[in-house]
N, C-alpha and C positions, 0 to 999 in steps of 0.2 A: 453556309453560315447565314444564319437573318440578318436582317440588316439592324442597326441600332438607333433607335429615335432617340432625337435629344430632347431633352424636358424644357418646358415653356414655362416662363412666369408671364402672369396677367396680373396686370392689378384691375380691379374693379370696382370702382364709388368705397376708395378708403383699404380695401383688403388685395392681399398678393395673393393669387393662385398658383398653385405649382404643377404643371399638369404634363405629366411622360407620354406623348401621344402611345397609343396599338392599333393594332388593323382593325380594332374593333370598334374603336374612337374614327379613326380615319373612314372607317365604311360609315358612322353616322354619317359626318360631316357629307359627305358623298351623296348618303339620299337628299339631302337639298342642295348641294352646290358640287360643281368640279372641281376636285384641286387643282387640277392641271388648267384649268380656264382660269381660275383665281390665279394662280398664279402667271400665267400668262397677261392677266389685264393687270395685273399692277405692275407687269413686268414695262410694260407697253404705256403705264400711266391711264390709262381708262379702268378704272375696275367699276364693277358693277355695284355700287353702294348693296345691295340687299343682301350679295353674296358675300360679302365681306359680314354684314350682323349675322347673317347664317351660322357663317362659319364659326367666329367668334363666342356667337351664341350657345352654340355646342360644346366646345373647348370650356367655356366656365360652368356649362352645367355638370359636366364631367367632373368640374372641381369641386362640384357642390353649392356653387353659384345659384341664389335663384337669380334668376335675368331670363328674360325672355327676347325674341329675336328683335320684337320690336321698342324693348330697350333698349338696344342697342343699335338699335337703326337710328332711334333718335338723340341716342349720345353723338352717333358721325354725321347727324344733320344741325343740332344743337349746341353740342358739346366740342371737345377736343380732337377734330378730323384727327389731326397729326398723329395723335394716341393710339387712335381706335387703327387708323391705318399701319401704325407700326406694329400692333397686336398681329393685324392682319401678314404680312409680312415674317410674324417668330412663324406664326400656324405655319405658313406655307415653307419654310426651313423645316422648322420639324417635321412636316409629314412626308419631306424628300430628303430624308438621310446621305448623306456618303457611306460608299460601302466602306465597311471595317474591315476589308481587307485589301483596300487600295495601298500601294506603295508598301506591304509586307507580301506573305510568303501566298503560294499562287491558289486561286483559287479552285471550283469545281471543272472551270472548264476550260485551264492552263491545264489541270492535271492531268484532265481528258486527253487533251491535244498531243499531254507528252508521253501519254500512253501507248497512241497508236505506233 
């Protein structure tokens, strides 16, 4: 079973974005930044300001957003840190799903196991 992304709103200078991340969205993001480092340094409270408008960056062009990376870099240098940082923080929930078939019926490799 794939796994199931949850959908992100962003609001951006006035407008909401609605954006269901895919692996297709998530390997953007990826050729400029790690998920897994971004999320580990906001985990940690250090995140890297650049990888954060990266990432962000891609997520609203996806929406249709024009913005570019370095709008957004200087909205979390200018503007609303707290915003753009929670932005950062939906991206990195949605692009690590729980599996949808935690705590129901068993997966591919319960099945296996109960095979043998």
């Amino acid at each position: 079973m794939a796994a199931v992304f949850q959908e992100v709103t962003i609001g951006w200078k006035g407008a909401e974005y609605r954006i269901k991340p895919t692996l297709a969205l998530l390997n953007r993001v990826e050729q400029k930044v790690s998920l897994s480092a971004l999320a580990h340094s906001l985990g940690t409270g250090a995140p890297k300001l650049t990888h954060i408008a990266s990432a962000i960056a891609v997520f609203l062009q996806a929406a249709g957003a024009s913005v570019t990376e370095d709008d957004v870099y200087v909205e979390l240098i200018h503007g609303d840190q707290g915003a753009v940082t929670s932005m950062a923080h939906a991206i990195v929930i949605a692009a690590f799903p729980e599996n949808p078939a935690k705590g129901k019926e068993d997966g591919p490799k319960q099945r296996a196991a109960k095979a043998k």
